[in-house]
C-alpha positions in Angstrom: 8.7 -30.8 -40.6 8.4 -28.8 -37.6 11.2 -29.9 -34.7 9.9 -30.6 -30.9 10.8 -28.1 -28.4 11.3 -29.1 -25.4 10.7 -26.6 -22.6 14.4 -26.1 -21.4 15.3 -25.1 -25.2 12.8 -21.9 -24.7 13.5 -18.9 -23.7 11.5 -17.3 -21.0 9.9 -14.6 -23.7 8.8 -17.7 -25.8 7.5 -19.8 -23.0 5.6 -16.7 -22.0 4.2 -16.3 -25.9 3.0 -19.9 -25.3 1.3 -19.5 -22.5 -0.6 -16.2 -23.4 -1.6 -17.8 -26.8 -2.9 -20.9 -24.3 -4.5 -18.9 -22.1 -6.3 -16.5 -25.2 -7.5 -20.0 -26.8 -9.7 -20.7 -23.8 -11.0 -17.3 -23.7 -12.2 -17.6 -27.0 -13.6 -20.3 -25.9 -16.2 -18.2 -24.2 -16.3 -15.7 -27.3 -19.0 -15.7 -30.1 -17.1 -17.8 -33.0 -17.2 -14.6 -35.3 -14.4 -13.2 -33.1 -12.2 -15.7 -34.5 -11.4 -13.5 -37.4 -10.4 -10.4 -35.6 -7.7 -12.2 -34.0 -6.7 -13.5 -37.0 -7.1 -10.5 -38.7 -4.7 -8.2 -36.1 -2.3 -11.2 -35.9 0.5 -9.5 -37.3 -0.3 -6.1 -35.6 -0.2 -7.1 -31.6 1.2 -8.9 -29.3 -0.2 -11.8 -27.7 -0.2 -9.9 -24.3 -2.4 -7.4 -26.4 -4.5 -10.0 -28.2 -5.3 -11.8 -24.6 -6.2 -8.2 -23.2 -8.4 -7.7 -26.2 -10.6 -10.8 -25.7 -10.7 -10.5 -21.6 -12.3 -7.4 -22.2 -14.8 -8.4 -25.0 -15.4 -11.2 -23.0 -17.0 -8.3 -20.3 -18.7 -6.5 -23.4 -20.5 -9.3 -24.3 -21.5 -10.5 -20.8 -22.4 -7.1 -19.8 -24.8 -7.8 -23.4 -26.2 -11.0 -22.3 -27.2 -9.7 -18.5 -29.0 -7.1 -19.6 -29.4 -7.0 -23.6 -33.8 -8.5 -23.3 -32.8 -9.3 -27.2 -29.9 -11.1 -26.2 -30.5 -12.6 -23.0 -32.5 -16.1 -24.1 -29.3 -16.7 -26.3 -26.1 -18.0 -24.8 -23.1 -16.2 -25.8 -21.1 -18.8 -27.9 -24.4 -18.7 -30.3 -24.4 -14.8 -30.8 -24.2 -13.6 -34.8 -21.9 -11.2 -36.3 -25.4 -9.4 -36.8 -25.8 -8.4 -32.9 -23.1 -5.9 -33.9 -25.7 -3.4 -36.0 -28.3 -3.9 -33.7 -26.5 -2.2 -31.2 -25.7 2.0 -30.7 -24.5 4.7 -29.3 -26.4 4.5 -26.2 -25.9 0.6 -25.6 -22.2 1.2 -26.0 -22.8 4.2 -23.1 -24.4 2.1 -21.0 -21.7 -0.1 -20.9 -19.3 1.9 -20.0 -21.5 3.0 -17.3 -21.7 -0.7 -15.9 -18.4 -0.8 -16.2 -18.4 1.6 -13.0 -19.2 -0.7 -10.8 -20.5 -4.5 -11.3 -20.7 -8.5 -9.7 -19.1 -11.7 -11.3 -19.4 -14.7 -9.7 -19.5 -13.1 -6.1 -17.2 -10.7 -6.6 -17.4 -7.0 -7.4 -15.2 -4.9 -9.6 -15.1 -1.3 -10.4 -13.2 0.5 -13.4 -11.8 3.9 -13.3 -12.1 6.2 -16.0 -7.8 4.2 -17.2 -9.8 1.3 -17.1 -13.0 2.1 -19.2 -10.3 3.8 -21.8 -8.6 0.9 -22.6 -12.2 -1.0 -22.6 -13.2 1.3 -25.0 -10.0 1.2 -26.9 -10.1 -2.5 -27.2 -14.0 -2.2 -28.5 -13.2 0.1 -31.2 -10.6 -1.9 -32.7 -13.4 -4.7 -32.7 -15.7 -2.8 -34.9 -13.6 -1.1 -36.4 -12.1 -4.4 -38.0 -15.5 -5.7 -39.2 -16.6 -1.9 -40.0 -13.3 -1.5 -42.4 -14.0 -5.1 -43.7 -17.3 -3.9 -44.8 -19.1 -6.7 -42.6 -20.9 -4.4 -40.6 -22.5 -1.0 -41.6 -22.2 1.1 -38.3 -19.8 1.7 -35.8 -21.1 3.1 -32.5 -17.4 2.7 -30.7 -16.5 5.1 -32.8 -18.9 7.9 -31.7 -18.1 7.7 -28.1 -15.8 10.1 -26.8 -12.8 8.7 -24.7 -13.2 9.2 -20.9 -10.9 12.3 -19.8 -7.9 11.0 -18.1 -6.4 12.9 -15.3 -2.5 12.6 -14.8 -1.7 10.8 -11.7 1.2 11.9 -9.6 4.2 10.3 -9.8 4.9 8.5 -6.9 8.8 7.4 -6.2 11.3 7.1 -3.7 13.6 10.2 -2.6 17.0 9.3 -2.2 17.1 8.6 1.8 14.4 6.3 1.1 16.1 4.1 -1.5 18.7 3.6 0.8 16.4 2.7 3.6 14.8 0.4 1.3 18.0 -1.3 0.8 18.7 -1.1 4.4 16.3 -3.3 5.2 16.3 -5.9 2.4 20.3 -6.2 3.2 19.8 -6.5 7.0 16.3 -7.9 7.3 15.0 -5.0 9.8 11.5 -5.6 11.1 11.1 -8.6 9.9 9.5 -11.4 11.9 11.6 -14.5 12.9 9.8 -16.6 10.4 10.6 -14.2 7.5 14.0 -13.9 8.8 14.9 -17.9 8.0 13.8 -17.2 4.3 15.7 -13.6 4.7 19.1 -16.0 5.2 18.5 -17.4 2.2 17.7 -15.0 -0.2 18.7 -11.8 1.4 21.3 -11.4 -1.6 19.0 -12.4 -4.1 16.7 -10.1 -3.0 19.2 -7.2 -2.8 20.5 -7.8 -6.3 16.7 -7.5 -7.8 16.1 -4.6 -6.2 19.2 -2.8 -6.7 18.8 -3.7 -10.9 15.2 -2.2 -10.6 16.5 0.6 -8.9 19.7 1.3 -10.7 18.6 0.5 -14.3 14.7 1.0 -14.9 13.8 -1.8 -16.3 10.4 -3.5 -15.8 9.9 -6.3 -13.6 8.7 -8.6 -16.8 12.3 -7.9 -18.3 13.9 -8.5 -14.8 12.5 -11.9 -14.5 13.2 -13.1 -17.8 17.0 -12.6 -17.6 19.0 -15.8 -18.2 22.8 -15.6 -16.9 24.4 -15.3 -20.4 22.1 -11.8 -20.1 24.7 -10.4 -18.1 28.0 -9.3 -19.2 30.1 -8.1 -16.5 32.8 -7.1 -19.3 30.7 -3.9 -20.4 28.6 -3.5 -17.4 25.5 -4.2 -19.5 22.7 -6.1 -19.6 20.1 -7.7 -22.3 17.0 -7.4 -21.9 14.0 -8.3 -24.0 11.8 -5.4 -24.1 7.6 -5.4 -24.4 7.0 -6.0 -28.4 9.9 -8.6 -28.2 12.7 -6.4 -29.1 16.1 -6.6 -27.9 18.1 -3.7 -25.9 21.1 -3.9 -23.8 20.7 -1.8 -20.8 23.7 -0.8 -18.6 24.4 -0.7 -15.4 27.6 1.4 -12.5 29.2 -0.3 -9.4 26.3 -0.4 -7.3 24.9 -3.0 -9.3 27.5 -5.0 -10.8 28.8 -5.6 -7.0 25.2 -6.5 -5.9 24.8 -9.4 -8.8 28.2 -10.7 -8.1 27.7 -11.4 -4.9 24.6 -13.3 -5.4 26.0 -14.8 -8.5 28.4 -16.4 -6.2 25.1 -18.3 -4.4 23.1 -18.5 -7.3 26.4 -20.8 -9.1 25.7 -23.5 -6.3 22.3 -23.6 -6.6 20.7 -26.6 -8.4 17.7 -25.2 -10.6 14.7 -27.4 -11.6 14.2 -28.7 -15.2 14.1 -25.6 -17.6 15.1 -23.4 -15.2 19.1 -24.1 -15.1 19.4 -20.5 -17.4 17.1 -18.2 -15.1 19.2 -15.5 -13.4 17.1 -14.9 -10.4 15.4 -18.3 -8.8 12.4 -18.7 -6.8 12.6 -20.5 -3.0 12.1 -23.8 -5.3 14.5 -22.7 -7.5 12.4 -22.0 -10.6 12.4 -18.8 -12.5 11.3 -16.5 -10.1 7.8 -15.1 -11.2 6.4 -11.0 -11.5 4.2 -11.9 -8.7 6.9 -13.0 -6.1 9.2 -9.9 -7.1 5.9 -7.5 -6.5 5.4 -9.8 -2.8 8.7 -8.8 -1.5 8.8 -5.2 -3.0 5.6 -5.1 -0.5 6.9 -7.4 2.1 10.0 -5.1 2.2 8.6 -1.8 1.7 6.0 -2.1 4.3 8.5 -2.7 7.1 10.0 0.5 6.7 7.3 3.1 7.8 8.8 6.2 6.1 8.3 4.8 2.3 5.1 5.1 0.8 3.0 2.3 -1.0 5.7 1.1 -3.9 5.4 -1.6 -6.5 8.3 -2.5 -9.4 6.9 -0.1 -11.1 7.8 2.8 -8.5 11.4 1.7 -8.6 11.4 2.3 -12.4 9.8 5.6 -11.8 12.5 6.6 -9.3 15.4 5.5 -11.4 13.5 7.6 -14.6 12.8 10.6 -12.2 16.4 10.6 -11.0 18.1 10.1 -14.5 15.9 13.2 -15.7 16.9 15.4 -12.6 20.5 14.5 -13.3 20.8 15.0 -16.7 17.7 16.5 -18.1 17.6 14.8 -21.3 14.4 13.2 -21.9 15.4 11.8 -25.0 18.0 10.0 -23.0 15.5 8.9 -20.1 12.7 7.7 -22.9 15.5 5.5 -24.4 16.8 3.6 -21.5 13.1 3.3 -20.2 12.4 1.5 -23.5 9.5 4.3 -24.5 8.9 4.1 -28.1 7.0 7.2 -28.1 9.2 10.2 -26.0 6.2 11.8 -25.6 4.9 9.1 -23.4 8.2 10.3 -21.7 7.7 13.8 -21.1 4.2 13.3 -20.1 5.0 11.1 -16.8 8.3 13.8 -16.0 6.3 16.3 -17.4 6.2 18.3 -13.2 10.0 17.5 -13.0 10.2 19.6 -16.5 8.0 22.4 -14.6 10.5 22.5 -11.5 13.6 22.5 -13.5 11.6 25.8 -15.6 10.9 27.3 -12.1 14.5 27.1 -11.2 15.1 29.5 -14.0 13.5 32.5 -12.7 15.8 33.6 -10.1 18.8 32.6 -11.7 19.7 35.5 -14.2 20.1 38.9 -12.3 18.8 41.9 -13.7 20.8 44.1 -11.6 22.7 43.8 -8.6 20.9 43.6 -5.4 21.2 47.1 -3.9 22.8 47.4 -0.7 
């Protein structure tokens, strides 16, 4: 017989695979009831994080369908037939891809970029291509449409006078206003404990905010960290950052958490685990008081510490590891200008013959 779990016995990676797998049953709510079997059919293969991304964006696909589908309009979506899948084409598939530009839900407008109408398409191949493979359908127009050509963004991170300006300011509270100044007192060593671990390790916000205290072991200068997929890494860490977490370690011990909380390293104002959301507010909050930095997010701190790691030591092996990238080509495609400058460097370095005087 299956045992109760109560919610302080989970760990914040299985809390968060219960409430995605909540959150993907009430989208499928919304979902013709022949989807049912795709999820069940790629169960093994993705994550839930994956799964729920899947049916958010069929969810679109088959709204986009119903709005302006005349076959399809007069029937509500729950109702639609695995059938509706070889009535459609290549150009009905094109067209969608095309509302997916620009279009209204419930007052609101949203547009995709051609990232955002990849992984839309991505996630509408798989769906045919299940049914197609299982010999339930006979076409597959997903798979005649050609991916949308995807043009590498520049990396955007902090140089090193602006990390420590960053720093600067969440340690002193500089430009704040006086209301944001009584939270600063509060959490100002919180604060520059997270952002010295983003900075000074990589790791992503999702693996910052799930670290539980017995994460951290001071002994080796190391961290564990459970990384996207659900797989476990330890991740280390110099001076910089042990000092930072011991000194908020010595606040966070007389703190009193909430109910399932008491093992969450880093605690929200209420002390509850603090959330991805609130560490992106104060990377903003933060970042916009110092005028030099440009726009950051988490993610920009991850970029800095990968950009710095590959300047210093040039091994993008050793950069794709710590960053967690299964694939290191994934890697050397984000660092792949820092490759270009350390190649430049090269061409001035080996003398031909001495410069003649």
């Amino acid at each position: 017989m299956a045992k109760p779990n109560t919610g302080s016995d989970r760990s914040y990676h299985d809390q968060m695979q219960i409430e995605l797998t909540e959150k993907l049953r009430e989208v499928m709510k919304t979902l013709p009831p022949f989807c049912k079997s795709f999820f069940r059919g790629t169960d093994n293969n993705i994550s839930a994080r994956t799964k729920l991304g899947y049916a958010l964006d069929l969810r679109i696909f088959f709204e986009f369908l119903h709005e302006n589908n005349a076959a399809l309009a007069n029937t509500p979506i729950t109702e639609y037939k695995l059938g509706i899948l070889d009535q459609l084409g290549k150009e009905d598939i094109e067209e969608y891809l095309e509302y997916l530009s620009y279009y209204k839900k419930d007052g609101k407008e949203y547009t995709n970029d051609e990232r955002g109408k990849a992984r839309k398409l991505a996630s509408l191949r798989s769906f045919y291509q299940y049914y197609y493979s299982s010999e339930l359908i006979e076409k597959n127009p997903a798979s005649l449409i050609r991916t949308p050509k995807l043009h590498e963004k520049e990396i955007i991170r902090l140089d090193p006078n602006e990390v420590a300006e960053l720093l600067d300011a969440v340690e002193n509270g500089e430009h704040l206003t006086k209301n944001e100044m009584r939270y600063h007192n509060k959490t100002a060593k919180r604060d520059l404990a997270l952002l010295t671990l983003l900075l000074g390790t990589g790791i992503r916000v999702s693996e910052c905010v799930g670290l539980d205290l017995n994460d951290v072991d001071f002994d080796n200068g190391g961290i564990k960290i459970r990384r996207k997929g659900g797989n476990e890494a330890v991740v280390y860490f110099g001076d910089e950052v042990e000092a930072a977490l011991q000194d908020y370690l010595m606040i966070r011990d007389e703190i009193i958490p909430q109910t399932g909380h008491e093992n969450a390293l880093f605690l929200s104002m209420q002390n509850r685990r603090i959330t991805v959301r609130a560490v992106e507010n104060l990377v903003k909050k933060y970042a916009s008081r110092v005028t030099s930095l440009k726009k950051i997010t988490p993610h920009k701190l991850r970029s800095t510490y990968g950009t710095t790691l590959y300047q210093e030591t040039g091994d993008i092996y050793l950069v794709a590891d710590v960053l967690g990238h299964k694939d290191v080509n994934t890697t050397r495609k984000h660092y792949a200008a820092q490759a270009d400058a350390r190649r430049r460097q090269a061409a001035n370095v080996v003398k031909l013959r001495e410069d003649a005087n």
